[in-house]
C-alpha positions in Angstrom: 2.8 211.6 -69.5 1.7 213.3 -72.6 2.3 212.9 -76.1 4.6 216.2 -76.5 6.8 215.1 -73.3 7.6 211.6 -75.0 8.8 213.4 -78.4 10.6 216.0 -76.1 12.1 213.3 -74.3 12.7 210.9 -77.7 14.4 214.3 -79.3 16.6 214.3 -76.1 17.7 211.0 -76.8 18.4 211.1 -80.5 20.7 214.1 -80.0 22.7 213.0 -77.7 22.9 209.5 -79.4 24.5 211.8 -82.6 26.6 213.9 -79.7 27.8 210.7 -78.6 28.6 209.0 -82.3 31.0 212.3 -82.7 32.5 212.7 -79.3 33.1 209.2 -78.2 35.7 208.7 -81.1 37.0 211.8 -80.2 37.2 210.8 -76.7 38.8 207.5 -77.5 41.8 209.2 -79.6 42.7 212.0 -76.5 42.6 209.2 -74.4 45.0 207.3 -75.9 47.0 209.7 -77.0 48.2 210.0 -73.1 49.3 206.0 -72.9 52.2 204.7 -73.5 53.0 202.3 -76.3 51.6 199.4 -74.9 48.8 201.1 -73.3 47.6 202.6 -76.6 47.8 199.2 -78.5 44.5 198.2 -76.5 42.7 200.9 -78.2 40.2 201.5 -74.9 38.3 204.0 -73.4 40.3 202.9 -70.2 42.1 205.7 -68.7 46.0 205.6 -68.4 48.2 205.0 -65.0 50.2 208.4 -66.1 49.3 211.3 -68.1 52.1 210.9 -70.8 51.7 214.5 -72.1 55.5 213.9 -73.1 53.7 212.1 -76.5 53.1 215.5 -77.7 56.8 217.2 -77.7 57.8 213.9 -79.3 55.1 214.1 -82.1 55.9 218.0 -82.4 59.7 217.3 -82.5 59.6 214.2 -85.1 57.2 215.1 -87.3 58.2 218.8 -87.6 54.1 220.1 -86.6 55.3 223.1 -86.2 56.8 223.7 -89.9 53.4 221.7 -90.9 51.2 224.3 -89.2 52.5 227.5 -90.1 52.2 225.9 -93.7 48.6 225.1 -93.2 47.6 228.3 -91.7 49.5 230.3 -94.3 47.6 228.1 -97.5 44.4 228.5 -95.7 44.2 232.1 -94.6 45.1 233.3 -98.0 43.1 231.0 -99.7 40.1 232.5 -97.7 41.1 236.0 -98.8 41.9 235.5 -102.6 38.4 232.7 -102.6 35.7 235.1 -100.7 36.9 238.3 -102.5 36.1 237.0 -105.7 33.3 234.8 -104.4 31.9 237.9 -103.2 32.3 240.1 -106.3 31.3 237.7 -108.8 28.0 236.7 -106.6 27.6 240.5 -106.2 27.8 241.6 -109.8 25.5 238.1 -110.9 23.1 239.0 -109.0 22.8 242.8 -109.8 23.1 242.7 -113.6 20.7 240.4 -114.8 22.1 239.2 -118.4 22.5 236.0 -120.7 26.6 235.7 -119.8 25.9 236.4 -115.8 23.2 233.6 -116.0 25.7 231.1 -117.7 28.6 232.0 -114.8 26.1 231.2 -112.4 25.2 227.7 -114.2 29.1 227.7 -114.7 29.6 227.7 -110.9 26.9 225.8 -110.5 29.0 222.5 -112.5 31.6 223.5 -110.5 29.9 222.5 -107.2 29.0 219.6 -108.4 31.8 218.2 -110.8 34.3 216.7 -109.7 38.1 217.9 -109.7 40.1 216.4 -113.0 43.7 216.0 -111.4 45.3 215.3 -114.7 44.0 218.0 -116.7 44.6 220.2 -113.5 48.5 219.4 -112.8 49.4 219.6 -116.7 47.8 223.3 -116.3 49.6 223.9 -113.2 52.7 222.7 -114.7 52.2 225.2 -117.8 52.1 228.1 -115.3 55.1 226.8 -113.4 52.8 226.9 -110.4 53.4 222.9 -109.2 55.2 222.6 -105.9 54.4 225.9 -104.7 52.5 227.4 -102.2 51.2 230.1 -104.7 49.8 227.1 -106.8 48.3 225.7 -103.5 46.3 228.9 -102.7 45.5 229.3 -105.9 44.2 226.1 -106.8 42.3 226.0 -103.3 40.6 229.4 -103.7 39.2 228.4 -106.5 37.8 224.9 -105.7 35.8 227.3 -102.8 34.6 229.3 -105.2 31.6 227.7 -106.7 30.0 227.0 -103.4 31.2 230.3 -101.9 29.2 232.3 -104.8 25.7 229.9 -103.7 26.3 231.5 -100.2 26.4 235.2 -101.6 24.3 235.1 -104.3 21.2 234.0 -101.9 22.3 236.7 -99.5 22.9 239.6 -102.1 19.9 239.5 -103.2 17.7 240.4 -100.3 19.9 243.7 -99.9 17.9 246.2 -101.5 18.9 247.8 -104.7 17.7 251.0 -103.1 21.4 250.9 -100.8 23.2 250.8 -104.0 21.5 253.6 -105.6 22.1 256.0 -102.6 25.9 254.8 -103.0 25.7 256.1 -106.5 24.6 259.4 -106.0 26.9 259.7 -103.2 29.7 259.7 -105.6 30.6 255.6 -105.2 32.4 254.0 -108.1 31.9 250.3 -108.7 34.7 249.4 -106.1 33.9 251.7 -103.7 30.4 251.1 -103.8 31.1 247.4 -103.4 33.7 247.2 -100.5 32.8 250.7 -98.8 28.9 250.1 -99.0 27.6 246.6 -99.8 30.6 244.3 -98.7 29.8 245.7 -95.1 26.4 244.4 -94.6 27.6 240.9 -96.0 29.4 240.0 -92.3 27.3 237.5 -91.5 28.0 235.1 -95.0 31.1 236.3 -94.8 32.2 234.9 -92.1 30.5 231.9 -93.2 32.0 231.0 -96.3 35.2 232.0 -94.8 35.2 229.2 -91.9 33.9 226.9 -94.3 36.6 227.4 -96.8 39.1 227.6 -94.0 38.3 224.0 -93.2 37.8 222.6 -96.3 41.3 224.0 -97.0 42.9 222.7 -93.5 41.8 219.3 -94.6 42.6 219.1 -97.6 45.0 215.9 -98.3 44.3 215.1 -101.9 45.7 218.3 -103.7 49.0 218.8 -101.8 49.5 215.0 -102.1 49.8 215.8 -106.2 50.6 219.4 -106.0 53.3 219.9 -103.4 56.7 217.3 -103.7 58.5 219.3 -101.5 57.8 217.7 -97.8 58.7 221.3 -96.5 55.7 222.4 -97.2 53.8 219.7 -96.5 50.7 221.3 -94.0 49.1 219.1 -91.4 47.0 216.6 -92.7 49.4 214.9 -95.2 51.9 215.6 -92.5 49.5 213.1 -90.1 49.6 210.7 -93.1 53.3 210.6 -93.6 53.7 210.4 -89.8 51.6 207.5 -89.9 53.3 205.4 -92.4 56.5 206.2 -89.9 55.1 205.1 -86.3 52.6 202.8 -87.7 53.0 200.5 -84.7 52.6 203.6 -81.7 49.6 204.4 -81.6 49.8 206.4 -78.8 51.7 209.0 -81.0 49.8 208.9 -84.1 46.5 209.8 -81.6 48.5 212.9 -80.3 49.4 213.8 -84.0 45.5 213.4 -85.0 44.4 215.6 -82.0 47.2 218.1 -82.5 45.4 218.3 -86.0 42.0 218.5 -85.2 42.7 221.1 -82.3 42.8 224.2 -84.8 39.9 223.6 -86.2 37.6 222.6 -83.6 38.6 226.0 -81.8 37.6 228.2 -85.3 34.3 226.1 -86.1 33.8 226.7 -81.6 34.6 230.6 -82.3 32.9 231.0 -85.3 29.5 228.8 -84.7 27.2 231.5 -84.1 28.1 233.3 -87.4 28.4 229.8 -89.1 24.7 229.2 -88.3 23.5 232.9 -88.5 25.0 232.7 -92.3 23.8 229.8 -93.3 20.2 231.1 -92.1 20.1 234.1 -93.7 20.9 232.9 -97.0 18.7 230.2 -96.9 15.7 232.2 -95.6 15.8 235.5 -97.7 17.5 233.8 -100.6 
């Protein structure tokens, strides 16, 4: 056997040994979340006598999931809107006009994607605009924690469209909006859908800002949910590995949906950028 089928074969082996790190404790928590009580305190890959699918009305029921997800999905869709628009148009008109104050927003973005988020400063601002334990504040707040890295994406994908498309725009009557959203928003699909998975799922797992932000538990989304559920049925794990799968189930179908623009996206950007 040849040199090239032993790396073929070694390249095998190393991927499925990453497959396996991911989808092994995966495996383990659907597993378990069909034991019972007793079952699930074992913590095995062993399968159970009976499929208690029954764990999942309970967690549904008890820990009001429901409530939970329509919160998440409501934060998170409009957080993708509000954060890629402007991601979008600030990354468009960056790279277009080339100036002194577009270079500093870019740097300014730039310590934005790498600083990190000063809570204290942040709730007493919140609290000034009367936007704390609300889910404007949470949209708000989350669109623009995406925005730093959503402008990166654009900006190195806006500026392999040739300036050529805009100036046809122009003398096809286009003002600055329309020439935007009617002309160059269009051919920016791919990134687009990109940024907006990415900042769908940064935004779905976020635990840290409704933990400060939000006091009311009835708007609460999943993942703080999960934790408060936690602290209540610390002893079942059975239940706590339904609530974890019930969880990771939404986003797992999105990134499964949305992999092909995901990596697409992230290729063009980095290629032509």
């Amino acid at each position: 056997m040849n040199r090239k089928k032993w790396l073929k074969i070694l390249r095998i082996i190393i991927s499925w040994s990453f497959v396996g790190v991911v989808l092994v404790p995966f495996g383990l928590v659907v597993i378990n979340s069909l034991k019972t009580t007793q079952e699930a305190a074992r913590m095995n890959m062993k399968w159970p006598e009976t499929f208690h699918f029954e764990n999942y009305l309970e967690v549904i029921e008890e820990g009001h999931m429901v409530r939970s997800f329509f919160n998440s999905l409501f934060i998170a869709l409009f957080c993708v809107i509000i954060g890629i628009t402007a991601s979008a148009m600030a990354a468009y008109v960056i790279s277009r006009y080339k100036s002194k104050l577009n270079r500093f927003c870019f740097y300014f973005f730039f310590v934005g994607l790498i600083a990190p988020v000063n809570y204290v400063t942040t709730i007493r601002v919140m609290k000034w605009l009367r936007l704390i334990n609300s889910y404007r504040g949470m949209i708000l707040l989350n669109a623009a924690l995406a925005i730093p890295f959503a402008v990166f994406l654009f900006h190195g994908f806006i500026i392999t469209v040739p300036r050529e498309i805009d100036e046809a725009g122009v003398i096809d009557g286009c003002g600055p909006a329309s020439l935007f959203f009617r002309v160059v928003f269009p051919l920016l699909k791919p990134v687009t859908i990109t940024a907006g998975v990415l900042t769908f799922i940064s935004c779905w797992n976020d635990f840290i800002t409704p933990l400060y932000i939000l006091n009311d538990t009835r708007k609460w989304g999943m993942i703080i949910s999960v934790y408060n559920f936690w602290g209540l049925y610390t002893s079942e794990w059975n239940l706590i590995c339904a609530v974890i799968v019930l969880t990771l189930a939404p986003i797992m179908i999105v990134y499964i949906l949305a992999q092909k623009y995901i990596i697409a996206g992230m290729t063009a950007g980095s290629v032509k950028g």
